[in-house]
C-alpha positions, -999 to +999 in steps of 0.1 A: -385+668+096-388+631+103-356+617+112-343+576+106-319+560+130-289+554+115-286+519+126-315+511+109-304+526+080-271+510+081-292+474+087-309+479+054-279+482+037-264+452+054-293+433+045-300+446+009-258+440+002-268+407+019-296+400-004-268+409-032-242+384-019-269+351-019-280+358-053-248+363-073-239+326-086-205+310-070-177+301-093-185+265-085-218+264-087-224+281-119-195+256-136-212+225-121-247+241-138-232+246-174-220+205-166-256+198-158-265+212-189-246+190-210-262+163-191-292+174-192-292+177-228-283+145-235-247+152-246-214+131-237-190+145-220-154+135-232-125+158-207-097+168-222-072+161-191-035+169-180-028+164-144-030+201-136-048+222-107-068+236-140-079+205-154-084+185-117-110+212-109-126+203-139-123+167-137-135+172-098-168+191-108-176+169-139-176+137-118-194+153-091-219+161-111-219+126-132-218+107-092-250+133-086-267+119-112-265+087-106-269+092-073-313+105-084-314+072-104-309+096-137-291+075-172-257+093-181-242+086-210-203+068-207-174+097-201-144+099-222-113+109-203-081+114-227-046+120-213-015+127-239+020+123-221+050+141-239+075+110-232+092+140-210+065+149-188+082+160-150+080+123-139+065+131-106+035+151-125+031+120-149+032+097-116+008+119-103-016+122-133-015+081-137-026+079-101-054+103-105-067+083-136-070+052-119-091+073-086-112+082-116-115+045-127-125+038-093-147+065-084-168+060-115-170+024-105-188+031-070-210+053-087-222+030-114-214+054-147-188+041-174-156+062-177-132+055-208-092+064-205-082+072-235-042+076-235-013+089-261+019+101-268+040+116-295+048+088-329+084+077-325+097+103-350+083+133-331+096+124-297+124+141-278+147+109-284+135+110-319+137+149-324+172+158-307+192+125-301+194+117-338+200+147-347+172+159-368+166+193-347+178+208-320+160+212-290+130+243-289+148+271-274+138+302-263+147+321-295+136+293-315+106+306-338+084+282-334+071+258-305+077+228-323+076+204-294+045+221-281+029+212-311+036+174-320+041+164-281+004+177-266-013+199-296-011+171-323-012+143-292-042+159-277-063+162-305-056+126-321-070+113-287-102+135-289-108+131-324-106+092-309-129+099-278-154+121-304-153+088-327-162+062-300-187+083-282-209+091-318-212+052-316-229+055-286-268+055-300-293+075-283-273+105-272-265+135-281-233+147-298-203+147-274-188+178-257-150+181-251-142+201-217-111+216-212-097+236-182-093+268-201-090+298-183-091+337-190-065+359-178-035+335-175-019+356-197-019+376-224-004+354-253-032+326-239-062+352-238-052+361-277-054+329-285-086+322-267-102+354-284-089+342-320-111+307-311-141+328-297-142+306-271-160+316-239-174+306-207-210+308-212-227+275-219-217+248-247-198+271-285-186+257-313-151+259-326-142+262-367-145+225-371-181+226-361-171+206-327-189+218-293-170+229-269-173+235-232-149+258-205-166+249-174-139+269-151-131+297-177-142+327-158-123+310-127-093+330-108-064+309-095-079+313-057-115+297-072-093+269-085-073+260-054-110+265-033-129+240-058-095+214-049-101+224-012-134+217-006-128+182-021-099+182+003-122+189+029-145+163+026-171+193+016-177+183-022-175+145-032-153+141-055-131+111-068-096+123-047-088+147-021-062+160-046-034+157-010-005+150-040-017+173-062-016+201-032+014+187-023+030+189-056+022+228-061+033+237-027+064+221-027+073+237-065+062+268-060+079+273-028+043+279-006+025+293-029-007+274-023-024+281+009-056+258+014-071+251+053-094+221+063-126+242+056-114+255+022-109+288+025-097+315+003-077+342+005-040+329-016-034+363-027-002+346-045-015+330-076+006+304-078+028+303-114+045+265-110+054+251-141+046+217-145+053+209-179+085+188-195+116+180-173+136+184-208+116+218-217+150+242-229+123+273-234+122+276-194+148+295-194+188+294-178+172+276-148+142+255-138+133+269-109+101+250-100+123+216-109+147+234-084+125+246-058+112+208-056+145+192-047+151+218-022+120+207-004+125+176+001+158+159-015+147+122-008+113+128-024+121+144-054+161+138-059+152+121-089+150+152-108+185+163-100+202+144-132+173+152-153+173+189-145+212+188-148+208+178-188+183+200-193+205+229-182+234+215-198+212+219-234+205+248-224+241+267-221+252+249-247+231+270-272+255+292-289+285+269-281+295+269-322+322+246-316+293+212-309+278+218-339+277+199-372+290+226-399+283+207-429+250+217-444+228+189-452+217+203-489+234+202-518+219+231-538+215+235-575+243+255-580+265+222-565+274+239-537+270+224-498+270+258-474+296+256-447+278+266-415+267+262-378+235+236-380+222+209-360+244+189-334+278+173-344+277+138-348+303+139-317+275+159-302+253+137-304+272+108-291+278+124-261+239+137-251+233+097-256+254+088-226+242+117-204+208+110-211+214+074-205+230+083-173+204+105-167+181+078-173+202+053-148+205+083-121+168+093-120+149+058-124+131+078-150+123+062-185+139+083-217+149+063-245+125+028-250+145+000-276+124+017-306+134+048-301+173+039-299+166+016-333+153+050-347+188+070-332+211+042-345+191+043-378+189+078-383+230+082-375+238+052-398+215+073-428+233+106-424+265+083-421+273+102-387+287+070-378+293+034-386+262+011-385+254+000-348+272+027-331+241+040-309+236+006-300+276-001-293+274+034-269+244+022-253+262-011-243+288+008-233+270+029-209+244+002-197+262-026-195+298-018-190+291+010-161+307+033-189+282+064-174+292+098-174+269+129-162+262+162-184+289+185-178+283+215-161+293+244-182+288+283-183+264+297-201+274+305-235+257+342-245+241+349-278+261+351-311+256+351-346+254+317-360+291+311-380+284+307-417+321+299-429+314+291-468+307+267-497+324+236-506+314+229-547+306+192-551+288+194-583+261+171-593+275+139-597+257+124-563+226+125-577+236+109-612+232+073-593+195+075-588+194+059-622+174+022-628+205-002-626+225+023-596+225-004-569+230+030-544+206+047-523+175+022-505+184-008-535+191-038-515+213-063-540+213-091-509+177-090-505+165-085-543+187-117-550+157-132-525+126-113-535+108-142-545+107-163-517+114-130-493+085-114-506+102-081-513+089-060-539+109-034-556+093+004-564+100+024-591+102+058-580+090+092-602+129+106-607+133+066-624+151+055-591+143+018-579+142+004-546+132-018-523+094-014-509+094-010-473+067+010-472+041+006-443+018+027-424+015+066-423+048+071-404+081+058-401+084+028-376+102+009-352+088-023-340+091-017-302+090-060-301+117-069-328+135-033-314+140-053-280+150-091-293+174-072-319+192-055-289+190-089-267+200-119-297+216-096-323+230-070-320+265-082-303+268-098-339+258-068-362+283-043-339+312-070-347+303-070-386+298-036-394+306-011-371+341+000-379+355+030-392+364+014-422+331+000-432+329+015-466+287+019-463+276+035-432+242+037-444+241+001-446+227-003-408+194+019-418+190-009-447+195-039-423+169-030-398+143-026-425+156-060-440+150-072-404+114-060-407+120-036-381+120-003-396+096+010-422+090+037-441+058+061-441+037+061-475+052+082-499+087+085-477+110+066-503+123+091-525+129+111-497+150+084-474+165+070-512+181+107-516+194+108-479+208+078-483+223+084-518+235+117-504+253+103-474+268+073-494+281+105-520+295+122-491+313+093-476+327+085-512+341+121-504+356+121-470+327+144-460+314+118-436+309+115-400+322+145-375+345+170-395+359+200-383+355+230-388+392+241-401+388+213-423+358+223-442+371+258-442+402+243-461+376+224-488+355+257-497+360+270-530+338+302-515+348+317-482+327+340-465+353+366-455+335+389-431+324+362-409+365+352-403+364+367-370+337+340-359+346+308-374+381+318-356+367+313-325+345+277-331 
């Protein structure tokens, strides 16, 4: 019997396992090949991007490819970059993503191809100042059932901006139809890889999602480790790429406590994928604490101290949850029946007043931008139309706290534990607020001072479908706030308006909501009349009733004509 040395043997394995090894296709090379592709097919390229590891891998090997290209003398179509910011991004991520933009910018320059930046964030009414601070919702909590903010802050954001980028690059004759890249990855998690299953996306070459547009996940077969090598390399000096992606590095390590573990030839072997949440400094759905916010200032207080007052509201929002007793327990429907319910709903007017100054100290302590002039308009507006307060009183508070050093930090309180929400009973108003909406009621969005000028103000009256009338300040698809006339109210006017009207005894607190549209600084949506001329009509009702601005809850309790007995024991304890 013929026998084989066993070295040999072993040598043939080495090399056929070899052989094995140099033909299976690396992570990066196989995502910078379904790039080419797009290229090569005469596609452009618009990235979908966020600041992230995820989608700074992608960026990396998209303009590695495009700098390539150029590089053979090859034509390459312009690249459409689009970046959405929440208004509550973590600011050192959103300092981070800005300054990785502008290396884009300059990359793209040196290598003669033309990269558009195009930039959003959430309309006025959707924003966290707009959202929470006026009181139209309370933050997104963990319990909440739906992701609301998620939704109108990057979903909504995100896809205006590439429905903009898809736009402007089909104007771009002689190319192909563009391709949005994202930074998708499979195996995240589970809730993610649902949702990538129910859009059948996958990491194969250019797919189609249900609107028809194409669609490409360069990195979606990537592991966090392929990720953090791709940065590496660029780190490295070993793949060209517009940054070395230092801050980006930085930023991860110092949130997720050492989690990423990179060396000057890019090696691999982070066995710790690393889980740092990068999203909203205001994000309530984190949990009781922010740990990656947390870890951050422990690393280095100097560098990221700023973060202290901002995480310090956040949690402050957060055990504050179930604390019945800030809440506004007057329901803000009158039902057909004639009844308004009697229970635990948004934030108390008191509530509210209070989350202004801490945000604004927040604002002061942190450096960090929260609420722009517009956006306090659109509080002040929004209290004055529920009549939470007098006209002007956001703006008073904000002088307050700004101007006359009046600041005062979140509190830090325990953590209130789940409950049931208090549903005390019904107070029976009848009908009769609704009886004004008739043609000569001068209640509700009817301006008597500006209709006596309609001819040479140019304001047109509206007749609305329940026979209502008022004043047309209809513009756009949205309501408003003109960030310009926002700013020179606050600086030439508004000292003047708090002295008029905002006193407890003003008998319209609505009127401020009318005066900033007579100002031409507020305007309604198409179609959002009827709906702000019931509000209003309802509010003025309710004041007409002593059921305006922050009432107790004993107080209500003594007004309903039904009380919900079994829930005594918990309306005892608000």
């Amino acid at each position: 019997m013929q026998t084989q040395d066993l070295f040999e043997v072993e040598k043939a394995a080495d090399t056929q396992h070899s052989l094995v090894q140099f033909s299976r296709e690396q992570p990066m090379d196989r995502a910078m090949r379904l790039i080419r592709e797009v290229f090569d097919d005469r596609h452009i390229a618009v990235l979908a991007y966020s600041g992230g590891k995820d989608s700074s891998a992608t960026a990396c090997l998209l303009l590695t490819v495009a700098a390539d290209y150029r590089r053979r003398g090859l034509s390459l179509p312009p690249i459409y970059v689009t970046h959405s910011s929440t208004g509550v991004e973590n600011p050192v991520v959103a300092a981070l993503a800005m300054a990785e933009l502008t290396k884009m910018k300059a990359f793209a320059a040196k290598h003669d191809f033309t990269l558009i930046v195009l930039t959003g964030e959430p309309d006025l009414n959707s924003s966290w100042p707009g959202r929470v601070l006026t009181g139209r919702a309370l933050p997104t909590y963990p319990s909440s059932p739906t992701m609301d903010c998620s939704q109108s802050w990057k979903v909504d954001v995100g896809q205006r901006l590439l429905k903009e980028a898809m736009i402007k690059a089909d104007g771009h004759k002689g190319w192909n139809r563009p391709v949005v890249m994202t930074g998708v990855r499979s195996g995240e998690s589970a809730a993610r890889d649902v949702r990538i299953a129910a859009r059948r996306e996958h990491g194969d070459g250019i797919w189609s999602n249900s609107d028809g547009d194409l669609r490409l996940t360069p990195i979606f077969s990537f592991s966090t480790d392929d990720v953090w090598e791709t940065l590496g390399y660029a780190a490295a000096g070993l793949l060209e790429s517009y940054s070395d992606f230092s801050e980006v590095i930085e930023f991860y390590r110092d949130a997720g406590g050492g989690c990423v573990v990179l060396s000057a030839d890019a090696v691999r072997g982070s066995s710790t994928p690393c889980s740092t949440r990068s999203g909203c400094w205001s994000c309530t759905r984190a949990g009781k604490t922010d740990r990656s916010a947390e870890q951050l200032v422990e690393s280095n207080p100097t560098k990221y101290g700023q973060l202290k007052p901002l995480n310090r509201l956040r949690t402050y929002l957060v055990n504050i949850q179930y604390d019945w007793s800030l809440r506004n327990h007057l329901g803000r429907t009158i039902a057909k029946d004639g009844h308004i319910e009697v229970v635990a709903d948004a934030f108390s007017p008191e509530t509210l007043r209070k989350l202004l100054i801490y945000t604004l100290t927040a604002e002061r302590l942190s450096g960090v931008p929260i609420i722009s002039a517009a956006q306090l308009i659109l509080i002040d507006a929004k209290w004055s139309a529920s009549a939470f307060f007098p006209p002007f009183t956001a703006i008073k508070t904000y002088f307050d706290v700004v101007d006359r050093g009046m600041y005062e930090q979140a509190p830090e309180v325990p953590y209130m534990p789940p409950s049931p929400v208090p549903r005390v009973g019904r107070i029976f108003v009848g009908e009769d607020w609704y009886q004004v909406t008739g043609i000569n009621s001068m209640a509700g969005m009817r301006d008597p001072l500006m209709e006596l000028h309609h001819e040479s103000c140019d304001i047109k009256l509206k007749a609305l479908k329940n026979g209502a009338l008022v004043c047309d300040y209809e513009e756009g698809r949205k309501l408003a706030v003109d960030e310009d006339g926002a700013m020179d109210f606050l600086a030439f006017l508004a000292e003047d308006y708090i002295r008029d009207y905002c006193r407890d005894d003003n008998p319209d607190w609505t009127e401020g909501y009318r005066i900033y549209q007579r100002l031409g600084i507020l305007t309604n949506g198409l179609g959002h009349s009827r709906m702000m001329d019931e509000i209003l009509r309802r509010s003025q009702w309710l004041q007409s009733k002593d059921l305006h601005g922050q009432r107790s809850v004993d107080e209500l309790k003594a007004r309903c004509t039904v009380l919900y007995e079994s829930q005594a024991a918990l309306f005892e304890c608000v």
